[in-house]
C-alpha positions, -999 to +999 in steps of 0.1 A: -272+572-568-246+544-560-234+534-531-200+528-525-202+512-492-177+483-497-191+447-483-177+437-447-157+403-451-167+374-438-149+352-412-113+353-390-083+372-396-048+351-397-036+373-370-069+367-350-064+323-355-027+327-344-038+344-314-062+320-304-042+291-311-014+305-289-040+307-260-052+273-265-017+258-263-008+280-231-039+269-213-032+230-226+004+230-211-014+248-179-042+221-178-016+190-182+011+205-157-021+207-132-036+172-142-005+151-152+001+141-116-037+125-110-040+109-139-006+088-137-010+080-100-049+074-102-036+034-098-022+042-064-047+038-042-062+003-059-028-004-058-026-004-018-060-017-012-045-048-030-017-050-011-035-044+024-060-072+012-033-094+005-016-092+035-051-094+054-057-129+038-019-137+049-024-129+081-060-143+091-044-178+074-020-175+101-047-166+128-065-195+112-036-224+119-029-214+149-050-231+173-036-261+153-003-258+165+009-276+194+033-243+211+038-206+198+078-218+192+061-241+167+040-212+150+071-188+151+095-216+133+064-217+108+059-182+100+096-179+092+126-162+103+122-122+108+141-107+078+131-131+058+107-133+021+084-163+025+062-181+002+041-208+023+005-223+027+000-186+049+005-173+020-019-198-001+014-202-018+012-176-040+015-143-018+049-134-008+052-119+024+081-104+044+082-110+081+093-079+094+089-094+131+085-131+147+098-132+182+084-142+214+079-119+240+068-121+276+043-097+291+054-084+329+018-078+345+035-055+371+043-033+347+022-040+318+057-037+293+072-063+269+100-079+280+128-102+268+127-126+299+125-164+297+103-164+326+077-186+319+053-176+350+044-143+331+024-141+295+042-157+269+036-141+235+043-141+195+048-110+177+043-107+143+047-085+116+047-090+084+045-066+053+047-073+017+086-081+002+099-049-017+073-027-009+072+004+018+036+005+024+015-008+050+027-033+074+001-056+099+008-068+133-005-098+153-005-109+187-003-146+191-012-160+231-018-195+237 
């Protein structure tokens, strides 16, 4: 006696590719809408922990010259005008920096506040503030004294 069972075929249906393929590309698109943002800004934070070290170096130049300087007027006309991009030795000539802040300021003990006075019996200091020229990120501050 014969059988006439017919042999199963082998392998994947065109209907049963196409459906898998269509998955695939929906959980791709998913997968790249959920991971497109990390992998373009994964330069971000390097990218500030340059700039912070950059202004670091800037600054501790500045802390460095000053006890060079004869008066704090002399450091401030150094450092540049507030407002202004400058390219110096504080900047080993090749950092830009923008001073966000150079003034001198007087410290009332009475109240322990900033003030504008031109007393000269109370603390004189500098204030600084510089931050990198173009940029919105970090920003350092010093506190010059004589």
């Amino acid at each position: 006696m014969r059988n006439n069972v017919r042999p199963r075929p082998r392998g994947f249906s065109l209907i049963e590719i196409i459906i898998t393929l269509v998955v695939l590309g929906i959980a791709g698109a998913m997968l790249v809408t959920f991971m497109g943002p990390g992998i373009t800004r994964s330069s971000d934070p390097l990218r500030a922990l340059q700039n912070d070290a950059s202004l670091q170096a800037v600054m501790e130049n500045m802390i460095a010259a000053a006890p060079d300087v004869a008066d704090l007027a002399t450091l401030k006309t150094s450092i540049g005008a507030a407002g202004s991009d400058q390219t110096n030795a504080y900047g080993m000539n090749t950092i830009a920096y923008h001073v966000d802040r150079n003034s001198l300021c007087y410290l009332d003990t009475g109240s322990n506040t900033f003030t504008n006075t031109t007393d000269t019996s109370i603390g004189i200091y500098l204030c600084v503030t510089i931050s990198l020229p173009g940029q919105s990120g970090s920003k350092i501050s010093y506190l010059f004294t004589k």
